[in-house]
N, CA and C atoms of all chains as a GROMACS GRO file, in nm:
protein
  591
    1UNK      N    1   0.266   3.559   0.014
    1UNK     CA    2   0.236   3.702  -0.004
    1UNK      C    3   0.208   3.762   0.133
    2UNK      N    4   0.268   3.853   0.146
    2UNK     CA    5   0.286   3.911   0.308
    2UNK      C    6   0.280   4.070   0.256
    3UNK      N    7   0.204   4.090   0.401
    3UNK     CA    8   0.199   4.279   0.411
    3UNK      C    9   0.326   4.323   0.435
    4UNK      N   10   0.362   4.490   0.439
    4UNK     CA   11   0.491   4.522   0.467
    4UNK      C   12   0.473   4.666   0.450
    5UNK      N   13   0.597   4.735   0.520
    5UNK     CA   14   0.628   4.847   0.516
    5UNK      C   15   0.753   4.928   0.480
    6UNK      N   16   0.712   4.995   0.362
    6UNK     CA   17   0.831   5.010   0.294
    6UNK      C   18   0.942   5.120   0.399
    7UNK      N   19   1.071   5.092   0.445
    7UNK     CA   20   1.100   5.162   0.539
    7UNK      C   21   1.247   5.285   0.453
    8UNK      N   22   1.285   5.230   0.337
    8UNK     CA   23   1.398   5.278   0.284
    8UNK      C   24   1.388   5.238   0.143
    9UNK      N   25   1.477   5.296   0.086
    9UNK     CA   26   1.526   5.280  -0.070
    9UNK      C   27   1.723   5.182  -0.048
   10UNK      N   28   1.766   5.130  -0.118
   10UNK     CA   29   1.907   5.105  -0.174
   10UNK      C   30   1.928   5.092  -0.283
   11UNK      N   31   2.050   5.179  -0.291
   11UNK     CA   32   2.113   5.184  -0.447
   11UNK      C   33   2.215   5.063  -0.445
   12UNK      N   34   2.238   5.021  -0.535
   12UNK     CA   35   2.371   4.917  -0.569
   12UNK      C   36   2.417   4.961  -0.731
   13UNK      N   37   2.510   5.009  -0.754
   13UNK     CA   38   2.553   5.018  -0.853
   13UNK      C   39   2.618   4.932  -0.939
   14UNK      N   40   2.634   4.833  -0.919
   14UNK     CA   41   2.660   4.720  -0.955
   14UNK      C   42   2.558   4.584  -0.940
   15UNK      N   43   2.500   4.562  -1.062
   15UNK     CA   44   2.409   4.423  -0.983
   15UNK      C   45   2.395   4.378  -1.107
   16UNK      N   46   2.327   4.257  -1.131
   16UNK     CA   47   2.307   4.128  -1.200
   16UNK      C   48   2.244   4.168  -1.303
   17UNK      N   49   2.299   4.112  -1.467
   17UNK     CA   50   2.231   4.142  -1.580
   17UNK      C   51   2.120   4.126  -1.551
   18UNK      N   52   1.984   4.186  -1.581
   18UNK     CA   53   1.872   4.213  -1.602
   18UNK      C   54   1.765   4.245  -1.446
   19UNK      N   55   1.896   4.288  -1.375
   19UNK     CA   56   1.810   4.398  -1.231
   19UNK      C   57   1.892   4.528  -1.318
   20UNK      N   58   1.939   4.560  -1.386
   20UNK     CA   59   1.948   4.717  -1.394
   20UNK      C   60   1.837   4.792  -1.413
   21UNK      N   61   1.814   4.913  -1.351
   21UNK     CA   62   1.729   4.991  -1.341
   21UNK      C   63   1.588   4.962  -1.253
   22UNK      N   64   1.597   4.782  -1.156
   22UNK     CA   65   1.513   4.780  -1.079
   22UNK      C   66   1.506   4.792  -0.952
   23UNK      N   67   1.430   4.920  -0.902
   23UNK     CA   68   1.442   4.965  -0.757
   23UNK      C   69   1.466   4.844  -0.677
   24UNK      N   70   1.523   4.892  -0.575
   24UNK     CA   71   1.566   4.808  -0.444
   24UNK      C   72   1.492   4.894  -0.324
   25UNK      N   73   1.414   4.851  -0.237
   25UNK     CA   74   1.410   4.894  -0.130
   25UNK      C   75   1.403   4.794   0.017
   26UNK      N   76   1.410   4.926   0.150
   26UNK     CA   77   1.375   4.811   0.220
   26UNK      C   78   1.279   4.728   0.315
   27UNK      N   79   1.221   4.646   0.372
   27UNK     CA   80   1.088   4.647   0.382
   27UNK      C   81   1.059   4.587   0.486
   28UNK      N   82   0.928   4.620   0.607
   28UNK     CA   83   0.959   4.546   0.751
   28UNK      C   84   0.862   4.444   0.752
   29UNK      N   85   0.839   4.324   0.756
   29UNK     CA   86   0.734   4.247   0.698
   29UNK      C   87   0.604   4.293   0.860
   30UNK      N   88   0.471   4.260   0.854
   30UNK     CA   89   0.403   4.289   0.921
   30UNK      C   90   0.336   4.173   0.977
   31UNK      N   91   0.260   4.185   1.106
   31UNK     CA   92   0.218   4.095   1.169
   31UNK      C   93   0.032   4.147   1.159
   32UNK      N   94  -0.036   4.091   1.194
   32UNK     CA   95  -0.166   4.125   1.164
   32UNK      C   96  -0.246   4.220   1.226
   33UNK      N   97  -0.189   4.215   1.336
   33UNK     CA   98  -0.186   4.405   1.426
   33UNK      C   99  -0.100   4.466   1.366
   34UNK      N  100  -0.059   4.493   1.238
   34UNK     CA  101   0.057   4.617   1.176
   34UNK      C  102   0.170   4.646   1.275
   35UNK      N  103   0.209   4.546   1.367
   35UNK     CA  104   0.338   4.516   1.397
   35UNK      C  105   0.450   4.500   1.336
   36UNK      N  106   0.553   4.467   1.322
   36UNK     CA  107   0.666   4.426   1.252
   36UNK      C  108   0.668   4.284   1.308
   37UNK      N  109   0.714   4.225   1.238
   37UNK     CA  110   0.735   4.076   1.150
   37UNK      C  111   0.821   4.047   1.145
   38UNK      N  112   0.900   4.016   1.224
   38UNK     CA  113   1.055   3.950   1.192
   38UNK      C  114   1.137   4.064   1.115
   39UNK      N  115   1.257   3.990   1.096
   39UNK     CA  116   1.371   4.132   1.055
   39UNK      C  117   1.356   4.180   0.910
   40UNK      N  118   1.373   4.328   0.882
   40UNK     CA  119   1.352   4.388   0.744
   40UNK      C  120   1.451   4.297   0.636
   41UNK      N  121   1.390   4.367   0.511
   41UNK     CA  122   1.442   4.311   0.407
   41UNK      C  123   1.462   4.361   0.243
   42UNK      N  124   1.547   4.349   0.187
   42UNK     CA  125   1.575   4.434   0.079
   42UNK      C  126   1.493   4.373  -0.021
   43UNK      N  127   1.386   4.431  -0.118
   43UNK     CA  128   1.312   4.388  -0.195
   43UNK      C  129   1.333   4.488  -0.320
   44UNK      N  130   1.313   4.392  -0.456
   44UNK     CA  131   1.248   4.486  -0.563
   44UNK      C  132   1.138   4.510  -0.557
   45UNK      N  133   1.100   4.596  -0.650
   45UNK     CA  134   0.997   4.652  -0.642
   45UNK      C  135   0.925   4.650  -0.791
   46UNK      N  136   0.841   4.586  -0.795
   46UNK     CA  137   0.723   4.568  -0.956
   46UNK      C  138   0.611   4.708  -0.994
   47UNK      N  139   0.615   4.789  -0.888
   47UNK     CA  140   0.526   4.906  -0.872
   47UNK      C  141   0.601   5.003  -0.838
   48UNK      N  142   0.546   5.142  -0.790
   48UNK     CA  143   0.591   5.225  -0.773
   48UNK      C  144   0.586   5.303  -0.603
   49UNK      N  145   0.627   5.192  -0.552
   49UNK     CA  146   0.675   5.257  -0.403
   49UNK      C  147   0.766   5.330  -0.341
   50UNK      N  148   0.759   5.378  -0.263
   50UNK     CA  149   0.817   5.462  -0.131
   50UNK      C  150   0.759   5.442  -0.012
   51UNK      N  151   0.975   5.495   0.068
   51UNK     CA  152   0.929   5.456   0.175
   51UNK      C  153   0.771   5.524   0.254
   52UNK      N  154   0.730   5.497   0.358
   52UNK     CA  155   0.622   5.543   0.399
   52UNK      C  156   0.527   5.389   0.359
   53UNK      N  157   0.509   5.389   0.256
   53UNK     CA  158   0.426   5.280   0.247
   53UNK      C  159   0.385   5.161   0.280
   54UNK      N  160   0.257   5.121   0.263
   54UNK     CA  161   0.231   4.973   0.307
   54UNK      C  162   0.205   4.918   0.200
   55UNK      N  163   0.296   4.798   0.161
   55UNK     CA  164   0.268   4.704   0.046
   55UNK      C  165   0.266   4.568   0.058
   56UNK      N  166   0.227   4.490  -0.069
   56UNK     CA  167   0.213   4.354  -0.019
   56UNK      C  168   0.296   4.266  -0.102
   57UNK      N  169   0.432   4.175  -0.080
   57UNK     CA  170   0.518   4.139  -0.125
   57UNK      C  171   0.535   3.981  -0.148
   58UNK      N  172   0.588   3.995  -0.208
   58UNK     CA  173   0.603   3.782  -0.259
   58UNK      C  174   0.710   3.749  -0.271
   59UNK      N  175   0.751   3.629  -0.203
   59UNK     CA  176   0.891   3.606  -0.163
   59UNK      C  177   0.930   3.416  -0.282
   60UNK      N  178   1.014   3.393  -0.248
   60UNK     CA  179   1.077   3.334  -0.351
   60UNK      C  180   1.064   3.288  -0.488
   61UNK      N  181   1.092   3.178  -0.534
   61UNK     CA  182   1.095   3.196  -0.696
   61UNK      C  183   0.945   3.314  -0.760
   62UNK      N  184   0.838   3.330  -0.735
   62UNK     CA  185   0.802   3.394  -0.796
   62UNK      C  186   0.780   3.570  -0.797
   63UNK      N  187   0.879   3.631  -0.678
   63UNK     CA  188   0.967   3.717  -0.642
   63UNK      C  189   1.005   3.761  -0.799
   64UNK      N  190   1.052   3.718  -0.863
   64UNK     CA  191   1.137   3.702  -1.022
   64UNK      C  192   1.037   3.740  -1.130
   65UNK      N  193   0.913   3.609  -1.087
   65UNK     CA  194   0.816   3.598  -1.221
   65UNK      C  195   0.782   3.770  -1.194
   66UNK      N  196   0.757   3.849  -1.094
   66UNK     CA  197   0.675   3.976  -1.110
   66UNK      C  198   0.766   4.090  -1.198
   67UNK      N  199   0.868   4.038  -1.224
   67UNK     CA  200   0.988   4.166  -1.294
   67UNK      C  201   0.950   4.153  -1.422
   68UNK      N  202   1.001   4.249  -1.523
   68UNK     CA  203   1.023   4.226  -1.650
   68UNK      C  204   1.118   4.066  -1.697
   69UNK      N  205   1.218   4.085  -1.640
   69UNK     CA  206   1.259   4.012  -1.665
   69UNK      C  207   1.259   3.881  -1.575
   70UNK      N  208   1.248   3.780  -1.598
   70UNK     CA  209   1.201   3.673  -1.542
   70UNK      C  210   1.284   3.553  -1.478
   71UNK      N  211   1.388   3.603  -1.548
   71UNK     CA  212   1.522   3.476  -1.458
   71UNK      C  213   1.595   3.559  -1.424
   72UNK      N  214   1.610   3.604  -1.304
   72UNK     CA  215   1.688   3.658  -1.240
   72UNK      C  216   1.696   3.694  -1.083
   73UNK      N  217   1.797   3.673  -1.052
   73UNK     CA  218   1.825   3.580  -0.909
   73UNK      C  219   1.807   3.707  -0.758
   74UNK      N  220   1.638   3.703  -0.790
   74UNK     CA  221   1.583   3.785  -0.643
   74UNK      C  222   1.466   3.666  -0.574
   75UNK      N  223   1.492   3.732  -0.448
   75UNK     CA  224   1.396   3.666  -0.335
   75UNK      C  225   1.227   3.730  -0.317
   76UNK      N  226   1.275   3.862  -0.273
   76UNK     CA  227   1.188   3.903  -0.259
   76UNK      C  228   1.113   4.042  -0.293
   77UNK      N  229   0.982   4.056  -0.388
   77UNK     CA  230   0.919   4.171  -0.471
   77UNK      C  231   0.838   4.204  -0.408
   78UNK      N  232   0.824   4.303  -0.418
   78UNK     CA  233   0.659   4.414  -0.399
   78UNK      C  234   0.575   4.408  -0.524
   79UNK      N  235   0.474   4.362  -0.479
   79UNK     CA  236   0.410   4.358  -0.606
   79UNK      C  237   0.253   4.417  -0.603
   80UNK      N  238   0.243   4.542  -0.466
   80UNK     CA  239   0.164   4.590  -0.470
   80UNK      C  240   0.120   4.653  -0.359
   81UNK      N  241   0.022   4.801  -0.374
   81UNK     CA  242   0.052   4.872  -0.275
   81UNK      C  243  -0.101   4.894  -0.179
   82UNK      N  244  -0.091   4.877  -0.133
   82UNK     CA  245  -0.207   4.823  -0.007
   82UNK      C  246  -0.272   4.949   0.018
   83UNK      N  247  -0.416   5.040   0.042
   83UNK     CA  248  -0.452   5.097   0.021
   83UNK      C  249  -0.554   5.137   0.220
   84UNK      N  250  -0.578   4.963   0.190
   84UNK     CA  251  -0.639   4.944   0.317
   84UNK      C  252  -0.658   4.789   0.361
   85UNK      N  253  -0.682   4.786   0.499
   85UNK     CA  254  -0.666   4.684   0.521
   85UNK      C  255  -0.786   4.644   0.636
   86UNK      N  256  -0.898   4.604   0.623
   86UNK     CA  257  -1.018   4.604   0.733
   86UNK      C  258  -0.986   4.497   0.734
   87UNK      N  259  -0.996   4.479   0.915
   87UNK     CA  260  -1.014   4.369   0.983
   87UNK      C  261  -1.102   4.375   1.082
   88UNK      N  262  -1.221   4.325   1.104
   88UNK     CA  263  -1.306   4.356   1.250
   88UNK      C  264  -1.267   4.347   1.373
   89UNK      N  265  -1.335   4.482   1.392
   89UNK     CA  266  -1.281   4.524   1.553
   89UNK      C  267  -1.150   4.618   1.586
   90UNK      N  268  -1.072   4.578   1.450
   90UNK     CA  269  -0.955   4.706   1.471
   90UNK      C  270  -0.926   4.808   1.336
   91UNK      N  271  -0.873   4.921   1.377
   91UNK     CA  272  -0.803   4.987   1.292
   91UNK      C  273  -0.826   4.978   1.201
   92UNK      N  274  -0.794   5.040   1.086
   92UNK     CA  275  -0.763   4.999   0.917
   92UNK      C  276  -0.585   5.001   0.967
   93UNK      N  277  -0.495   4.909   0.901
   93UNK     CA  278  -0.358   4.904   0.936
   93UNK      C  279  -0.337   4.994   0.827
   94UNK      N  280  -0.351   5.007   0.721
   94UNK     CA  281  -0.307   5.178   0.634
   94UNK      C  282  -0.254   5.283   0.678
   95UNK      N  283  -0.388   5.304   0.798
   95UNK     CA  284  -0.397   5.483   0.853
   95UNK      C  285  -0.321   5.448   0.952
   96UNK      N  286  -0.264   5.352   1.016
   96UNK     CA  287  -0.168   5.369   1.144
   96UNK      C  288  -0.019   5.373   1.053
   97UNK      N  289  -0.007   5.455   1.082
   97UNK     CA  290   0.140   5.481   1.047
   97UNK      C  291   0.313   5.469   1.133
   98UNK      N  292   0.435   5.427   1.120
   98UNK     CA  293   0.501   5.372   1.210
   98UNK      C  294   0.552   5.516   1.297
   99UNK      N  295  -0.045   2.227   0.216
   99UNK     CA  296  -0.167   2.308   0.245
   99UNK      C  297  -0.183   2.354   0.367
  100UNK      N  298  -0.229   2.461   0.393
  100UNK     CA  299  -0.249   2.487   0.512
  100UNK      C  300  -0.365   2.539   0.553
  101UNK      N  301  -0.423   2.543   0.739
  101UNK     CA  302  -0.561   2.568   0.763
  101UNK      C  303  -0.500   2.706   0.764
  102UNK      N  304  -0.609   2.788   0.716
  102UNK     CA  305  -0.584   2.964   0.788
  102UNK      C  306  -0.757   2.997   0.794
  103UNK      N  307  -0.736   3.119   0.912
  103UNK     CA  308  -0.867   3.194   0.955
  103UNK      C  309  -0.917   3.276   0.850
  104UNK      N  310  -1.019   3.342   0.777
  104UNK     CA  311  -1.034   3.497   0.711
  104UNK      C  312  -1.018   3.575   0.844
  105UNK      N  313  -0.942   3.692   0.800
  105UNK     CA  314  -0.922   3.764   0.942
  105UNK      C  315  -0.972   3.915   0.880
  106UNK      N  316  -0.942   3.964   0.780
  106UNK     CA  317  -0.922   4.047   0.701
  106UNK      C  318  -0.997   4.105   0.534
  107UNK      N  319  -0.996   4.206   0.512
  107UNK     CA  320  -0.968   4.200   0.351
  107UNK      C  321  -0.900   4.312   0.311
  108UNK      N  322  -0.837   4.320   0.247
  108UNK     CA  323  -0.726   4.382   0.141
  108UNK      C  324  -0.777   4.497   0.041
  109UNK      N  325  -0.773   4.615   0.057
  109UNK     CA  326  -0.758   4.677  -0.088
  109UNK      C  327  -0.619   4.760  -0.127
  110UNK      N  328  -0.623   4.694  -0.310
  110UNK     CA  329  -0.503   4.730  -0.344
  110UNK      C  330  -0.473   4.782  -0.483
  111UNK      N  331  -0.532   4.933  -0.481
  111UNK     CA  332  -0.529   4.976  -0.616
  111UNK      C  333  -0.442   4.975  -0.713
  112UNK      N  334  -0.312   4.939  -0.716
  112UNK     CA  335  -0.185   4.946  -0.756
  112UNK      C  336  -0.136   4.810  -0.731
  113UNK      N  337  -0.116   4.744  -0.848
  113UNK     CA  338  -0.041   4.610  -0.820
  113UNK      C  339  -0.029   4.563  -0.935
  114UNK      N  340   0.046   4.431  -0.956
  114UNK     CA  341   0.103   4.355  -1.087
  114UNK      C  342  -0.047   4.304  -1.156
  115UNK      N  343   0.002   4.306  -1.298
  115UNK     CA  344  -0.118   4.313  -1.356
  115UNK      C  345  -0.245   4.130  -1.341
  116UNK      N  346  -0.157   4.065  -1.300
  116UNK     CA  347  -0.205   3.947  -1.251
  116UNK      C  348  -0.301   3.944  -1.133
  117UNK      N  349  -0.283   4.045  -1.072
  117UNK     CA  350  -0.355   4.014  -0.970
  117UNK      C  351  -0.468   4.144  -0.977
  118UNK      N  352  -0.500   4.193  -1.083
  118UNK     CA  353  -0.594   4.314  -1.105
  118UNK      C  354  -0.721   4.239  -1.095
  119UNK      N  355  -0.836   4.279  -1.035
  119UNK     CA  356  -0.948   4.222  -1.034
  119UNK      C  357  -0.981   4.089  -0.958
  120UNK      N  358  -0.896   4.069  -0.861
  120UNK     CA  359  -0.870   3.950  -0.770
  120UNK      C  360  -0.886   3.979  -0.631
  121UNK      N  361  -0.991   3.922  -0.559
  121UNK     CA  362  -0.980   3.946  -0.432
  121UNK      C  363  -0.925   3.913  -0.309
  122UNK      N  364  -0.829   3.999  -0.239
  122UNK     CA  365  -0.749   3.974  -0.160
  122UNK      C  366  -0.798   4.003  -0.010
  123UNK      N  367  -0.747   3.892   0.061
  123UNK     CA  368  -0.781   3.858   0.197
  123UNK      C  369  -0.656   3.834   0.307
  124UNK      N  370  -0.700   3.890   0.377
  124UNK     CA  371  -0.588   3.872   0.502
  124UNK      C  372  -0.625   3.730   0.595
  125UNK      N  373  -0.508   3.665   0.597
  125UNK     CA  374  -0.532   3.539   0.668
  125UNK      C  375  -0.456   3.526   0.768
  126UNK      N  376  -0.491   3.402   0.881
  126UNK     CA  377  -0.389   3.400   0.998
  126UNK      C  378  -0.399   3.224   1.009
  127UNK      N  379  -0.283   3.192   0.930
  127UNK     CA  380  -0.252   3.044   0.921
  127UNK      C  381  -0.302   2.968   1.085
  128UNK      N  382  -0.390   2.893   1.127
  128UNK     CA  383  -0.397   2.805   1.259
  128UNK      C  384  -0.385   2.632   1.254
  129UNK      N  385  -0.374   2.658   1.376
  129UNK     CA  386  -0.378   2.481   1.410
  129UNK      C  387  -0.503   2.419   1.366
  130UNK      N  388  -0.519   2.256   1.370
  130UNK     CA  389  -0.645   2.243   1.399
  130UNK      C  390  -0.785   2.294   1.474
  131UNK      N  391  -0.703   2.316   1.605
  131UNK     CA  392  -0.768   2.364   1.686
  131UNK      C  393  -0.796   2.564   1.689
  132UNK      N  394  -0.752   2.598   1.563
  132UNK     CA  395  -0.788   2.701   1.608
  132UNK      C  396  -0.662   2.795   1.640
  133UNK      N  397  -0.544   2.750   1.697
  133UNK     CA  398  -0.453   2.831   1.744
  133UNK      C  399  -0.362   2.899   1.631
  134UNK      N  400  -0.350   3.036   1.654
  134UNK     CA  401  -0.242   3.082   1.551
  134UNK      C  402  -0.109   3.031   1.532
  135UNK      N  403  -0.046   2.988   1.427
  135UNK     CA  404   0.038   2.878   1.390
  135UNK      C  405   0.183   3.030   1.310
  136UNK      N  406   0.109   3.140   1.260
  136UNK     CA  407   0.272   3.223   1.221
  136UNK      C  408   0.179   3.367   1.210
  137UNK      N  409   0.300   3.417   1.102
  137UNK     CA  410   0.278   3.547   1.070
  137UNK      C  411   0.120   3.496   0.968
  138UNK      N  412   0.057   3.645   0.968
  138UNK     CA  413  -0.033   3.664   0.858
  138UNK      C  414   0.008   3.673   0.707
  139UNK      N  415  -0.062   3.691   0.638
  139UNK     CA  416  -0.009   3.659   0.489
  139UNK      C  417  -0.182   3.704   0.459
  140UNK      N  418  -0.145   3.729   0.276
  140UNK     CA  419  -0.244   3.761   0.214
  140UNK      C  420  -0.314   3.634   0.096
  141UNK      N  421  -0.386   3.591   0.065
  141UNK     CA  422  -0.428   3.529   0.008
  141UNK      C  423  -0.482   3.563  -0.130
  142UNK      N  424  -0.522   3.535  -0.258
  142UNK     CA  425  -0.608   3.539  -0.368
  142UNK      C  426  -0.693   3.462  -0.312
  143UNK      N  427  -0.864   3.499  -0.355
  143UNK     CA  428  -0.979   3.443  -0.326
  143UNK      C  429  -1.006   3.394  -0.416
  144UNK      N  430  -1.038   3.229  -0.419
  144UNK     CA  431  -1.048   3.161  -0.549
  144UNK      C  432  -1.264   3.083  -0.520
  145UNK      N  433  -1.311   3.149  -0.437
  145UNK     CA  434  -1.371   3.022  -0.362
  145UNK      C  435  -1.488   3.138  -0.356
  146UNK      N  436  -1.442   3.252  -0.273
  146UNK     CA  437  -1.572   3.330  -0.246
  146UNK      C  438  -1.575   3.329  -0.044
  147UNK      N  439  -1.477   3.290  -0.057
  147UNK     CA  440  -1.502   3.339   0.123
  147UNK      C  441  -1.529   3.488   0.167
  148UNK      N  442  -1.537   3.470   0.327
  148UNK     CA  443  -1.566   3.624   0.388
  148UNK      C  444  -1.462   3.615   0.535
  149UNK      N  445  -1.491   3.722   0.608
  149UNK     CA  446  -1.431   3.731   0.715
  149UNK      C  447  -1.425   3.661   0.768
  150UNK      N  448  -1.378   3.558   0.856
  150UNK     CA  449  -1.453   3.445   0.979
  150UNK      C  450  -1.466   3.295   0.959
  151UNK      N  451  -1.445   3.340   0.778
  151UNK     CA  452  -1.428   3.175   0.764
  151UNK      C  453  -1.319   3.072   0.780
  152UNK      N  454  -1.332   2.929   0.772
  152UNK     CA  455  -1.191   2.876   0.807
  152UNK      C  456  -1.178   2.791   0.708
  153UNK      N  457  -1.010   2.865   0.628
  153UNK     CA  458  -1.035   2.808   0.516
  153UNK      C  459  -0.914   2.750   0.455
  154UNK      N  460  -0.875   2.652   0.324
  154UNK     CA  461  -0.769   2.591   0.259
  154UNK      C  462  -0.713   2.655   0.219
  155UNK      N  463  -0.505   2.667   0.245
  155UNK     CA  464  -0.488   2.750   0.153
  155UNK      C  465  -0.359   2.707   0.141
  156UNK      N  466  -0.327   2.730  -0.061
  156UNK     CA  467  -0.188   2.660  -0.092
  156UNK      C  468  -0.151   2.770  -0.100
  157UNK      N  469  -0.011   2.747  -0.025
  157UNK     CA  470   0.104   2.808  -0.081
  157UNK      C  471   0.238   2.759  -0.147
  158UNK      N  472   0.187   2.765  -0.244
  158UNK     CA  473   0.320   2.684  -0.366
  158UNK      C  474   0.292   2.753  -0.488
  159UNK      N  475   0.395   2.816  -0.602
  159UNK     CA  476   0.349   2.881  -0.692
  159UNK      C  477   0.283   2.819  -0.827
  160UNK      N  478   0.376   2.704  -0.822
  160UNK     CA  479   0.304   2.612  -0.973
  160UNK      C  480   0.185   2.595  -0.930
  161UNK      N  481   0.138   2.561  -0.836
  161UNK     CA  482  -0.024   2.526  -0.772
  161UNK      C  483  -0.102   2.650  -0.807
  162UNK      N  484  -0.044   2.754  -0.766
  162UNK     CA  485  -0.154   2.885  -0.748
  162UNK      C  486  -0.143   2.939  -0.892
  163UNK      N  487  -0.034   2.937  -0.972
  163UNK     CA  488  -0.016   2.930  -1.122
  163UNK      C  489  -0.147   2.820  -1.223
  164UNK      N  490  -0.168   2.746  -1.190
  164UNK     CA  491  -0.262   2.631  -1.255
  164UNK      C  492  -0.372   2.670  -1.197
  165UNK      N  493  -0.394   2.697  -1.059
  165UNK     CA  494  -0.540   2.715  -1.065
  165UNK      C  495  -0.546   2.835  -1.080
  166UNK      N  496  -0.516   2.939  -1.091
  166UNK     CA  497  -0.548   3.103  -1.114
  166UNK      C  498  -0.542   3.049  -1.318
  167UNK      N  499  -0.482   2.990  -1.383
  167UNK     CA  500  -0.472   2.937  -1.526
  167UNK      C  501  -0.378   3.100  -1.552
  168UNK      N  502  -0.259   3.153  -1.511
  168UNK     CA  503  -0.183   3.232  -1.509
  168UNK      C  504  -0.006   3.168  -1.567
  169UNK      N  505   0.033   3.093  -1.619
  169UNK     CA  506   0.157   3.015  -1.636
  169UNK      C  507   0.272   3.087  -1.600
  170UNK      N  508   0.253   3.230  -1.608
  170UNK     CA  509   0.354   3.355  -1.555
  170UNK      C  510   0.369   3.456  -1.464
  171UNK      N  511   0.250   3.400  -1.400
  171UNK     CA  512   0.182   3.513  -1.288
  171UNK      C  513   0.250   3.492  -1.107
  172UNK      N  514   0.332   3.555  -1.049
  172UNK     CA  515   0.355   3.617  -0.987
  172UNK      C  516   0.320   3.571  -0.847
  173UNK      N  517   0.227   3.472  -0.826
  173UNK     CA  518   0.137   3.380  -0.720
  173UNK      C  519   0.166   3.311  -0.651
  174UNK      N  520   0.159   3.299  -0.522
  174UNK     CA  521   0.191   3.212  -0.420
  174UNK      C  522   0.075   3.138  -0.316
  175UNK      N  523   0.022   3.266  -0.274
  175UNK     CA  524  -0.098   3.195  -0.169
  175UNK      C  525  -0.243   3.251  -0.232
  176UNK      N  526  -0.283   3.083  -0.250
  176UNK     CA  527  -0.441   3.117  -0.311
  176UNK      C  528  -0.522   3.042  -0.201
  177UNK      N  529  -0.602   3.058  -0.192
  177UNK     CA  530  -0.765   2.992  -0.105
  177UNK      C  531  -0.814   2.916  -0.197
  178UNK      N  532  -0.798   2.808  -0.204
  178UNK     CA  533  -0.870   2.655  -0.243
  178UNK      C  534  -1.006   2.648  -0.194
  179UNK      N  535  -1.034   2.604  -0.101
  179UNK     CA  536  -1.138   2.539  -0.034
  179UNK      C  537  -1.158   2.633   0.166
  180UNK      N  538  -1.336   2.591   0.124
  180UNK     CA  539  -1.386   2.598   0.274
  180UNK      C  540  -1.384   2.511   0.346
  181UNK      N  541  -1.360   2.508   0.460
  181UNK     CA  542  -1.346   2.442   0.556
  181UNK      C  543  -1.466   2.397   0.640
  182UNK      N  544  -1.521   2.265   0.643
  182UNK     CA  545  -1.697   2.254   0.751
  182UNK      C  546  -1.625   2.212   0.855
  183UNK      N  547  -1.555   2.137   0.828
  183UNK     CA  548  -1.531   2.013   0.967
  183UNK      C  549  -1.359   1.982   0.968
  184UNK      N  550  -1.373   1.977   1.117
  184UNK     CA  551  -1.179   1.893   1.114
  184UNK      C  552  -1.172   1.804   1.235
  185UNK      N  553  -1.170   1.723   1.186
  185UNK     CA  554  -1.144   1.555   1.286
  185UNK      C  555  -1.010   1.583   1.365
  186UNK      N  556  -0.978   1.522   1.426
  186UNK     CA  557  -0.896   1.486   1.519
  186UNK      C  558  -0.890   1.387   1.606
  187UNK      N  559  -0.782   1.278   1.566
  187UNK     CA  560  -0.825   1.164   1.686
  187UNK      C  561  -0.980   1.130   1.714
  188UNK      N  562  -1.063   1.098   1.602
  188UNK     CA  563  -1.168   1.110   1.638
  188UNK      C  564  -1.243   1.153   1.695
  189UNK      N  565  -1.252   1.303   1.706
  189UNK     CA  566  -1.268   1.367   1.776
  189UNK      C  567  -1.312   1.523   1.680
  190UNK      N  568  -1.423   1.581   1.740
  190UNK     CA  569  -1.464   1.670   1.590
  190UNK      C  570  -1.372   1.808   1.661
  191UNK      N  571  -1.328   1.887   1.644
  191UNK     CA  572  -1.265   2.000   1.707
  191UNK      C  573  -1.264   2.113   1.624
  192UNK      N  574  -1.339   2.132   1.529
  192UNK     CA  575  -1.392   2.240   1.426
  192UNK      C  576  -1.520   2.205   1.364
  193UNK      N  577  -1.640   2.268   1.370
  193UNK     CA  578  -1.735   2.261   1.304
  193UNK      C  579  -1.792   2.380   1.269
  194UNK      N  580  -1.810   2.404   1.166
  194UNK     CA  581  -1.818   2.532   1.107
  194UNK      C  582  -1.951   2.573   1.142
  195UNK      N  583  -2.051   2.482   1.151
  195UNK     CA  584  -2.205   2.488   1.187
  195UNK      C  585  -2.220   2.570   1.312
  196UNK      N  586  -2.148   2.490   1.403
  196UNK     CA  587  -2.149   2.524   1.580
  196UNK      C  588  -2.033   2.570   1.639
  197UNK      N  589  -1.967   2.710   1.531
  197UNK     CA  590  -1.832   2.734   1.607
  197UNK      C  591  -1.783   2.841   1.721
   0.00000   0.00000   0.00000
C-alpha cells in the first residue's frame, strides 16, 4: 500500500468482462517527502477520485480483491483518499500540491 | 517480513470498507542498521505503535488477510510486531531502550 497522486483519468472502451464501468486513472506513486516515486501508473479506482488528488493504492493480487468484482485481471487500485499525512518536522504532504 | 521506521500517520476519510476504522501509518522500510532500504508505503496498525518506532511488517496478502480475520479484504502491509533489539554478528546495532 503506497501513497500517490492522482495525475489523469483513461478511458478504454474496450476492456475485460467485469472492469466495465471501472474508472481507470493515472497515478505518480510517492516518496516520503511527496516526491514522485518511480514511473506513473494506470490504476482502478475503488473510490471516488480525481486527478488533483492524493490517494493510497494497493498493488497486486489484492488490487482485484478491492473491486466489485473480484477475479479480474488488474494490478493496481486506489483504495483510498488521503486527507493528510503528518510526519514530524515536515509539511502535511496533502497541502503541498504538485 | 520486513524492518520499517514509524515515520508518519495517515488520515483517510474515504476508503474501502475494510479498512474503515483502522489505523494507518506511514513507514520507511530500513536495514538493520537503520538505513533506508526503498520507497515508503503505508501500513495497517495491528499492534498500537507511534511515530519513531521500529517496527515488523508483512507484506503478503493471505498474511494480512488472516491476521486483520478479513478473507476478502483488500490488504497487503500490516504491522505485526515491535521491534526492542536487532543482533547482528553478535553485535547489538538497534536497541530500542538506548536509540
Amino acid at each position: 500500500m503506497f501513497l500517490a497522486r492522482v495525475t489523469g483519468r483513461l478511458v478504454a472502451t474496450i476492456s475485460y468482462a467485469g472492469l466495465e464501468g471501472v474508472p481507470l486513472q493515472w497515478i505518480q506513486p510517492l516518496g516520503e517527502d511527496g516526491k514522485a516515486h518511480g514511473p506513473q501508473l494506470v490504476a482502478c479506482t475503488a473510490i471516488s477520485s480525481g486527478p488533483g488528488d492524493l490517494v493510497h493504492f494497493v498493488d497486486g493480487r489484492e488490487a482485484a480483491l478491492a473491486l466489485e468484482e473480484t477475479f479480474v485481471p488488474v494490478d493496481a487500485t486506489i483504495i483510498g483518499y488521503v486527507e493528510q499525512v503528518e510526519i514530524a518536522g515536515s509539511p502535511d504532504l496533502a497541502e503541498t500540491r504538485p | 517480513m520486513i524492518l520499517a521506521d514509524v515515520i508518519g500517520t495517515v488520515v483517510s476519510p474515504v476508503q474501502i470498507p475494510v479498512l474503515e476504522g483502522r489505523k494507518l501509518l506511514l513507514l520507511r522500510p530500513v536495514s538493520p542498521d537503520g538505513g533506508s532500504t526503498g520507497q515508503a508505503r503505508i501500513g495497517i496498525d495491528t499492534i498500537g505503535a507511534g511515530i519513531g518506532d521500529r517496527v515488523l511488517v508483512i507484506q503478503e496478502g493471505n498474511s494480512s488477510r488472516q491476521i486483520l480475520e478479513e478473507p476478502q479484504g483488500a490488504v497487503k502491509t500490516v504491522i505485526v510486531g515491535f521491534v526492542d533489539e536487532v543482533e547482528m554478528a553478535g553485535e547489538i546495532v538497534f536497541d530500542h531502550a538506548s536509540p
